[in-house]
C-alpha positions in Angstrom: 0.0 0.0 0.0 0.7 3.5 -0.9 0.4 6.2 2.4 0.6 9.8 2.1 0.4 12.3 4.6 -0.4 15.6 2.7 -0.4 18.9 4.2 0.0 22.7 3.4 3.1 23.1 2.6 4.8 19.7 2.6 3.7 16.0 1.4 5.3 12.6 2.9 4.5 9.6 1.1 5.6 5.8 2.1 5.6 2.5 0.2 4.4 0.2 3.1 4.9 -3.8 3.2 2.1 -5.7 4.1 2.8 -5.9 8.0 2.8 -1.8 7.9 6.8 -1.4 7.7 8.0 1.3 5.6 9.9 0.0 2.0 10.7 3.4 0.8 9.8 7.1 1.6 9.8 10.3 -0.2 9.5 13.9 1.1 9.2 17.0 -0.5 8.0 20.9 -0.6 4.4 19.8 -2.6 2.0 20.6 -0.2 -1.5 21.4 -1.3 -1.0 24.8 -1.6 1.7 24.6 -4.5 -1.0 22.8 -6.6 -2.3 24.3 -9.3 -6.4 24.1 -9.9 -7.0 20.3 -11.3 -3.5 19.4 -10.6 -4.0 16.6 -7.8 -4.2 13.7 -9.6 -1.1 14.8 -11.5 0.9 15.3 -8.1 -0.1 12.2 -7.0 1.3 10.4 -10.2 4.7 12.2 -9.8 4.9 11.4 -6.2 4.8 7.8 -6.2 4.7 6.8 -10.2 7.3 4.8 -9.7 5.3 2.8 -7.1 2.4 2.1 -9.1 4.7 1.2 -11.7 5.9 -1.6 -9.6 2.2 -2.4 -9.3 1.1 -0.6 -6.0 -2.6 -0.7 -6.7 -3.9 1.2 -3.3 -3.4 4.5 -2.2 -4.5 6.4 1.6 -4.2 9.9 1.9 -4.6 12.1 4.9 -4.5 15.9 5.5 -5.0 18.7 4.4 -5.4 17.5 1.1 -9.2 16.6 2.2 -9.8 19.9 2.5 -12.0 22.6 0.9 -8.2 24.0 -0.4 -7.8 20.3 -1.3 -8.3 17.8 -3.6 -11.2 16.5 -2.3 -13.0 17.6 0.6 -13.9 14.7 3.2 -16.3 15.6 5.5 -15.0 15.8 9.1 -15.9 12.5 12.0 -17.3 13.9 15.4 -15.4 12.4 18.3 -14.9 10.5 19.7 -13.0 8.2 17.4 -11.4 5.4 16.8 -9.5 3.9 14.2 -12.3 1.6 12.8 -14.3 4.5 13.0 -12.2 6.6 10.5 -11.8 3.5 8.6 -15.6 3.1 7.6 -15.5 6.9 6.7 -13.2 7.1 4.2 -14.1 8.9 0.9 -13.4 7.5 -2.7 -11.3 10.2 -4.5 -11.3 9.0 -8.6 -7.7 8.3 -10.1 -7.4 6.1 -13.1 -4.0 4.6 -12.0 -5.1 2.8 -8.6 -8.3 2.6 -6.0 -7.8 5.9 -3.7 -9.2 6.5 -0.4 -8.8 9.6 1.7 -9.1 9.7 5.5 -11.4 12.4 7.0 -10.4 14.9 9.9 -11.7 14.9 13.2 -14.2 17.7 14.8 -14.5 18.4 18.0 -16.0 20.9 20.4 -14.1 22.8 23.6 -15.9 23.1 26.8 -17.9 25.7 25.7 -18.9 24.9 22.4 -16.6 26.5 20.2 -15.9 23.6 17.5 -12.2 22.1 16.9 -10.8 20.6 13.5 -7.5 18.5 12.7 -6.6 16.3 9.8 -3.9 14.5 9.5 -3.0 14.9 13.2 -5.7 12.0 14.2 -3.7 9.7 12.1 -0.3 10.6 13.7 -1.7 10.5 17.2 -3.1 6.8 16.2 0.3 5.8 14.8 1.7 7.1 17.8 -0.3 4.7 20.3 1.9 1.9 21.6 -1.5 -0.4 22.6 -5.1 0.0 21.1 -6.9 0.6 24.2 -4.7 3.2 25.6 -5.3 5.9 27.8 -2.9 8.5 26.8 -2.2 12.9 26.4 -0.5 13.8 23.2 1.3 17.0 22.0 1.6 17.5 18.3 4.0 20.8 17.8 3.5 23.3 14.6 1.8 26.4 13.4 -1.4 25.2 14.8 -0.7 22.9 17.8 -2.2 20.4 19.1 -3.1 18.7 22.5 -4.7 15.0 22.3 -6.9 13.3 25.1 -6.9 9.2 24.0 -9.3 7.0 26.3 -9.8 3.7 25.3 -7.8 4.1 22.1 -10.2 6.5 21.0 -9.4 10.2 20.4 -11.7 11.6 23.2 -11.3 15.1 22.5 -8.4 18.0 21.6 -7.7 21.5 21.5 -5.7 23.7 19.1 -3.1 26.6 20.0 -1.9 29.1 17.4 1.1 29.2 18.8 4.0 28.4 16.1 1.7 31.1 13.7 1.6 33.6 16.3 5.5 33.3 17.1 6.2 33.6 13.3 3.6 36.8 13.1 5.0 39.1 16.3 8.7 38.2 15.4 8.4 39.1 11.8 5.0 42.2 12.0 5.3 44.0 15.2 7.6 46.0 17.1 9.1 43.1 19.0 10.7 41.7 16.2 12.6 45.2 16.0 14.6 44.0 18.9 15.4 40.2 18.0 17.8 39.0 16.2 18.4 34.9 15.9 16.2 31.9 16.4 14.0 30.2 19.8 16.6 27.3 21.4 16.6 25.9 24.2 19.0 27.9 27.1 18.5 30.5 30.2 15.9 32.9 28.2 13.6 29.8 27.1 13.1 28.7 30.4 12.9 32.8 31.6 10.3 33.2 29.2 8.6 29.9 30.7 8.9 30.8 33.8 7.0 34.0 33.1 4.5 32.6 31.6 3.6 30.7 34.6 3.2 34.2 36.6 0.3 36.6 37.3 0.0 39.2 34.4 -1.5 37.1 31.5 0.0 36.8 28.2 -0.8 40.4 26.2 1.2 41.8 29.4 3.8 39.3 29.7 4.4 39.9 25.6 5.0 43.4 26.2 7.9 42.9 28.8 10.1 41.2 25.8 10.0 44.6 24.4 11.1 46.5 27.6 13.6 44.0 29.0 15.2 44.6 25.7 14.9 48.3 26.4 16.4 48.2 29.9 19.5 45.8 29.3 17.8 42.9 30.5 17.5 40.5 27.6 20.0 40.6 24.4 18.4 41.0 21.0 20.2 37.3 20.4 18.3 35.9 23.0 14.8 37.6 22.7 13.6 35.2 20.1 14.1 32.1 22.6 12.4 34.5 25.6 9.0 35.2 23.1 9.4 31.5 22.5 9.5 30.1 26.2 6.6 32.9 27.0 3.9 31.9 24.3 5.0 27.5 24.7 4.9 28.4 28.3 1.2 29.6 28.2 0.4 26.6 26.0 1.6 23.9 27.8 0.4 25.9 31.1 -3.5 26.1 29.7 -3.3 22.1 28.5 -1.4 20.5 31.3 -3.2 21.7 34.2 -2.2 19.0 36.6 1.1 17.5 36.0 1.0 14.8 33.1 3.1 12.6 31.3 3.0 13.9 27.3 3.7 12.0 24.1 5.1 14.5 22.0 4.5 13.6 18.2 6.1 15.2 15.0 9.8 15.8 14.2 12.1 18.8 14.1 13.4 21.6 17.0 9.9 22.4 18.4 10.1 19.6 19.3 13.2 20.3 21.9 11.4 23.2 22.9 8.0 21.8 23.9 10.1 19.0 25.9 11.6 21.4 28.0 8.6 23.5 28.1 6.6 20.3 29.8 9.7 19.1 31.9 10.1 22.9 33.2 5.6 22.4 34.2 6.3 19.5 36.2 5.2 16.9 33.4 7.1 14.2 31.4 8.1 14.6 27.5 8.2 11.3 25.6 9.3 11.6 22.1 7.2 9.4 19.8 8.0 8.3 16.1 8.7 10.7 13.6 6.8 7.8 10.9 3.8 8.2 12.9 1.7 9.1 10.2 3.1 6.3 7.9 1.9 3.7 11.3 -1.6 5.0 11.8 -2.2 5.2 7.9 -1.3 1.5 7.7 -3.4 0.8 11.0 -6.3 2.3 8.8 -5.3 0.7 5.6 -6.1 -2.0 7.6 -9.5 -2.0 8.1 -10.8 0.0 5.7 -12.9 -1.7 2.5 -10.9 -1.1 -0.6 -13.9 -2.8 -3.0 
């Protein structure tokens, strides 16, 4: 089986064996948004051609490619959800070169009714599982992060933080930025910006002091960056952990670090989970689902 994970900006497909182990991978920039109108079926083809060549005749997507921006928009599955559950929803999507199913997101609601959305994210949280009936709280870095609740093996709920967009959109478009120079690692402004975030003031206010610290000598313009970084994952993690909790964190790259610290530094535990996440729960789905 073929399995793609297909987001905005970037597009991970596997060749999987039978037993769900990864043959081959490929990676590249061709997320959904570098796809011209129509163009799907033709990215597909030039993603993994040489697969179907070899006479791969089934293909799962996930992502954001079953959005509205995508090829095919698949409507979202209320949790909670499990992995059969997401397996008997799967939409058709019409390609002349092999039988294509794509995997729809998940929707959920916060406590007070304001509705929640992932795709692609349910599939890594389910690759990420290490039993089917786990209990379990997940982490899933980015733009848009996002914070798991597994009971039973079913995703019982999550909630989504704009954090990775917001960093990206005061460093770069407001006066902040005028004052940084270099990137958010891990070190002595991190965990100052952490442990900020965990004091009275709220976050507008506590965002304002990385501009005056800088003013008055008290934070360098190299280490700003890693203090607006430890203040807004410091709020996250502060509003999702609320007791102390041990965290899968699923995904790959240095936010990763950073949100590792950020739940060590709150009194909870950081696992790392597999970076082929996705390419596990696509192949747990692939699974079940009814190709005919």
């Amino acid at each position: 089986m073929i399995a793609v994970d297909w987001g905005t900006s970037s597009a991970r497909a596997y060749r999987l064996a039978p037993d769900g182990a990864v043959l081959e991978r490929r990676e590249g920039a061709g997320g959904i948004l570098r796809v011209p109108e129509g163009g799907f079926p033709a990215a597909l083809a030039g993603m993994v051609g040489p697969w179907l060549a070899d006479g791969e005749t089934r293909v799962l997507l996930s992502g954001m490619v079953g959005s509205r921006q995508g090829w095919q928009e698949a409507p979202y599955l209320a949790c909670p959800a499990g992995l059969d559950d997401l397996a008997g929803a799967v939409e058709p999507v019409p390609f002349a070169e092999a039988t294509v199913r794509l995997v729809p997101g998940l929707s959920a609601e916060d406590a007070s009714g304001v509705p929640e959305v992932m795709r692609g994210e349910e599939v890594q949280v389910f690759g990420a599982l290490a039993r089917s009936d786990e209990d379990a709280l997940l982490c899933l870095p980015g733009s848009h992060a996002k914070w798991v609740r597994v009971a039973g093996g079913r995703i019982a709920g999550f909630s989504t933080s704009l954090t990775g967009e917001a960093f990206a959109a005061l460093k770069d478009h407001t006066i902040l930025g005028r004052m940084m120079t270099g990137t958010a690692e891990i070190g002595p402004a991190f965990e100052a910006g952490i442990a900020r975030a965990g004091e009275e003031g709220g976050l507008l206010h506590h965002l304002f002091g990385t501009r005056t610290l800088g003013l008055f000598g008290r934070l360098a313009a190299e280490d700003a960056a890693s203090y607006l970084s430890g203040l807004l994952i410091g709020h996250e993690v502060s509003a999702a952990m609320t007791t102390p909790a041990s965290v899968r964190l699923v995904g790959s790259g240095p936010l990763m670090a950073l949100y590792g610290r950020a739940i060590v530094l709150r009194g909870g535990e950081a696992i790392a989970g597999d970076p082929d996440a996705a390419a596990r729960g696509l192949a747990l789905i692939g699974e079940r689902t009814a190709w005919m």
